[in-house]
N, C-alpha and C positions, 0 to 999 in steps of 0.2 A: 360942707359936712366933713366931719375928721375925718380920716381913715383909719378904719383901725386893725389890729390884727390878733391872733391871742398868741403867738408865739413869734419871739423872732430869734433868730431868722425862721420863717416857716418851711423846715427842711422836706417839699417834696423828695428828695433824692431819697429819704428814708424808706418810702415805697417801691424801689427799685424791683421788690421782692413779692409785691400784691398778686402779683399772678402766678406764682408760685414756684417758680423759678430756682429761686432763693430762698431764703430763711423760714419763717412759721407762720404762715399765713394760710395753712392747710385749715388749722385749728379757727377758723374763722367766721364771720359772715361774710369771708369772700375769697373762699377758700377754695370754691365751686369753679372759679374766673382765673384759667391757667392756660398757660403757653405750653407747647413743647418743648421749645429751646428757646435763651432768651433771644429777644425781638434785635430786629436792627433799626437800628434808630439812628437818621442823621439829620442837623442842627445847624444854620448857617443865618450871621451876622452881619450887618453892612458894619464892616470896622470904621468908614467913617459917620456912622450915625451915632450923636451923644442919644443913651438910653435916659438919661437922668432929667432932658426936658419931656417925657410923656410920665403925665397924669393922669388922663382919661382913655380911656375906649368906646367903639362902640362895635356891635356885629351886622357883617353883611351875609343877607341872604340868598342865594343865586338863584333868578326867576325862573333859571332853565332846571333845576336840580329834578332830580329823577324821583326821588321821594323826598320830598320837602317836609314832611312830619319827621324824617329821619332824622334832617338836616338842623329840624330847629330843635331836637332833643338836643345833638349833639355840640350845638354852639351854645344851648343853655350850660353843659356839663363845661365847657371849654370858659366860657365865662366866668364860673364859679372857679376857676383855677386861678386865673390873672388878677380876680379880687382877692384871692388868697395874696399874693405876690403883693397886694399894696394899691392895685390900678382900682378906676371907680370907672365902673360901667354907667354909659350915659346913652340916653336914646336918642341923643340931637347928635345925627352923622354927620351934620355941616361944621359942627363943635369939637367932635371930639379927636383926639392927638393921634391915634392908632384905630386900623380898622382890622378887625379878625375875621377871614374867609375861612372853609377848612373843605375838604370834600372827603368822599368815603369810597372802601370795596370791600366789600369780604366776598372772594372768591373759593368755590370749594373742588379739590381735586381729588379724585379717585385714582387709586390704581391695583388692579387687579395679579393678585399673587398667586400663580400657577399651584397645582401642588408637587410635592417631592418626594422622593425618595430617600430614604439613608439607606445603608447596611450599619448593623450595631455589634459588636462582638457580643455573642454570649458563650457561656460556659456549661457543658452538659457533666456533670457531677458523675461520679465512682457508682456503678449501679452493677447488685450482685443478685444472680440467677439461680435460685433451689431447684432440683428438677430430682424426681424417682420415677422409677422403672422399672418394671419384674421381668424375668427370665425364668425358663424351662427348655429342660434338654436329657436327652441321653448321656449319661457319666458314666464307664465307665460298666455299662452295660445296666446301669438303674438309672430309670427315670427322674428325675429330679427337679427341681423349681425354687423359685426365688425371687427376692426384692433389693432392688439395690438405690442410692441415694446420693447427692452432691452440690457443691455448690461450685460456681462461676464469677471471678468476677470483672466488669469488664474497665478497662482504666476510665478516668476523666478525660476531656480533651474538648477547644477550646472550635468553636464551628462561627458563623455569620445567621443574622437574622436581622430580615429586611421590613420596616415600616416607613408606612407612605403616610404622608400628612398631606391634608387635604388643603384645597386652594380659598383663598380668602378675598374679600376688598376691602381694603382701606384706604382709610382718605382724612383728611383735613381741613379745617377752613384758614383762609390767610387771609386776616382783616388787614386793610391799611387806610393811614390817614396821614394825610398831608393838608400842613398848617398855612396861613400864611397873615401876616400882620405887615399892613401899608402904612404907610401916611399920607395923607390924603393935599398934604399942603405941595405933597413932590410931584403931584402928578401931573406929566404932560403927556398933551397928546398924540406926539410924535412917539415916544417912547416910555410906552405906559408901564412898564416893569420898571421904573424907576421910582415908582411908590412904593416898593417892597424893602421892607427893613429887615426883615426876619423871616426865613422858611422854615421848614423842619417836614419832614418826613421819616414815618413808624410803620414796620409792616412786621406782622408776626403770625405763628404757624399753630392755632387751638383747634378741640373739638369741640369747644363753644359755639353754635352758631350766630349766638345777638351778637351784632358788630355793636352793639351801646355797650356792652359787657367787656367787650377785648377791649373796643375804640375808647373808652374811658382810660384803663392802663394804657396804651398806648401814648396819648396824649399827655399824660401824667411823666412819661418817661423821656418826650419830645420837651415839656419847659422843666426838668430837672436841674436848669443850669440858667434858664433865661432870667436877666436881669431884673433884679427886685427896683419897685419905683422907688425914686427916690423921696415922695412927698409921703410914704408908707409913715403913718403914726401912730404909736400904742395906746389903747385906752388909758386911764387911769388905775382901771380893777383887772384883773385879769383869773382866767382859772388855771392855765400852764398847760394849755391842749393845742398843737396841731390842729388844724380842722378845715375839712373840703367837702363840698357834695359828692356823692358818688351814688350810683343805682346797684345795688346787688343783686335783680330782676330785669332790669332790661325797661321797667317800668316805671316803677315810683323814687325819687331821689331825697337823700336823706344825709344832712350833716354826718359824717365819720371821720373817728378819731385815726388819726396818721402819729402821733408821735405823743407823748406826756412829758413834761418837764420832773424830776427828782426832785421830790420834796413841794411841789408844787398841790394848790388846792384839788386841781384832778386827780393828783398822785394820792391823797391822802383819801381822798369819796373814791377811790378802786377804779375810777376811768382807766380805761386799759385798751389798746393799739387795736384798730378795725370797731371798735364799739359803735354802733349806731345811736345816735339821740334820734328816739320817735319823737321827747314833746319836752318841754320844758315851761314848768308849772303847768301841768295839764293844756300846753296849747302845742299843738302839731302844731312838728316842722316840716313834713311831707309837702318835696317840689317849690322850697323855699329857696332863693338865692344865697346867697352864705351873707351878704351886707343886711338882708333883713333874720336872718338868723340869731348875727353878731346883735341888735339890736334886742331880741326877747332875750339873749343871753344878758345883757346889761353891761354895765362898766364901774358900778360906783364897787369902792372897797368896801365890803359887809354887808354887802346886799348874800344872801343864800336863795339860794334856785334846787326849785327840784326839776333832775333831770331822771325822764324814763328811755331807758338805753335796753338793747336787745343786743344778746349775747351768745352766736350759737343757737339761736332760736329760743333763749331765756330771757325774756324782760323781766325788768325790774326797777326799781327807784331810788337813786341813791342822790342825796344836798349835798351841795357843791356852795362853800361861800368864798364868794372871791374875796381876795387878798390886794391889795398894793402892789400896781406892775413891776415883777420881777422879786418878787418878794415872796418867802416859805409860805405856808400854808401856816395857820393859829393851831 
């Protein structure tokens, strides 16, 4: 089967920003899925492994895993990444070129903020006193009496006043995931870390708590640089879209758009950065891997697709007719 892709290079780096970090991705369907600060993220290569002989992959799932429904969300999401990059996911482990592990934590930390005190300077303003008051008396051997009247006034002048803020908790979740892709033809048994070609670990600080929500970005930011296969080939038709699974719930996973090509057939149908394709010609693509995605999408030049994409919470339906790969839109 060809490989195919709808853009190349498929710039994951372009997402760098998905969690919000960075640029406009507030404005989105996944605008909700933000970091505090951005993540750290580190990436390590066996320099002497040629990347350009693997083709295939497949995924391992570890018997002992703690939540194993976690684990197999998260290696479906990981999956749909490296078919982006070119590789073709295979189910025969004995077969295939590269094996991807991955494990997860999202740990949450609390900590509790005392409360305080300031003193704030305030200012008590110019304040003027009316005051009257009568009098009587003997003058001068006649009785006599009276009112008399004044005012006071007293300066400005500049005093302290103290407010206390009260104590709070706050806390964090800091998901992390750490990758790992073997070879399975390297492995001996005296020294079993010798099948590892690629690690990468991501650990980042949200008040998101799905780790499928963080762990997805994360992941996305660990193969921002891993090596595209080299047997990656273009269909014939193409629409000029970026495009990866990603879940914007935690839940349901759904082809979204990462990037658009200028002047490209998505460019010109208003496909635009984070859109999600619910269906294309009325056939859900909910929890489809991106290879059978790439398939209802098509390949022939002049084929038109209607694609229903959600926007912000606005669906809608807009034809999309592909064009000759690499080629403007008609």
């Amino acid at each position: 089967m060809t490989r195919r892709v709808l853009l190349v290079p498929l710039v994951l780096g372009v997402i760098m920003s998905v969690a919000g970090c960075k640029g406009d991705s507030k404005a989105s369907n996944y605008g909700h899925i933000r970091f505090e600060i951005e993540p750290m993220v580190q990436a390590r290569a066996d320099n002497e492994v040629d990347f350009s002989s693997y083709k295939t992959f497949t995924v391992w799932r570890n018997p002992q895993s703690p939540d194993p429904i976690l684990e197999k969300q998260m290696l479906f999401l990981a999956r749909n990444m490296l078919e982006a990059l070119g590789y073709s996911f295979t189910e025969d482990a004995a077969g295939a070129d590269l094996l991807l592990a991955l494990s997860l934590a999202n740990e949450y930390h609390a900590t509790q903020v005392p409360p305080s005190t300031v003193a704030l300077p305030k200012y008590m303003p110019p304040q003027t006193h009316y005051g009257t008051g009568t009098w009587s008396g003997n003058v001068g051997g006649s009785y006599t009496w009276g009112s008399t009247s004044g005012t006071v006034t007293t300066p400005g002048y500049w005093t302290t006043q103290s407010f206390t803020r009260p104590g709070y908790t706050t806390g964090a979740f800091y998901p992390a995931v750490n990758m790992l892709l073997a070879d399975p033809r390297r492995y001996r048994a005296d020294i079993p870390q010798d099948m590892l070609v690629w690690t990468g670990i991501a650990v980042g600080t949200s008040k998101v708590s799905d780790v499928r929500m963080t762990g997805q970005m994360l992941m996305m930011r660990l193969l921002k640089d891993f090596p595209r296969s080299s047997s990656a080939a273009h269909s014939p038709g193409w629409i000029g879209a970026a495009i990866t699974i990603l879940t914007p719930d935690g839940n349901t996973l759904w082809p979204t758009v990462l990037d658009v090509a200028k002047g490209s057939p998505a460019d010109k149908a208003g496909l635009r950065m984070w859109d999600i394709i619910w269906a294309v010609d009325d056939r859900s693509t909910a929890n489809l891997p991106l290879s059978q995605f790439l398939e209802l999408l098509g390949d022939s030049p002049g084929d038109a697709k209607k694609l229903t994409i959600t926007r912000l919470k606005e669906t809608s339906d807009i034809e999309v007719s592909l064009s000759a790969y690499g080629q403007p839109a008609r």
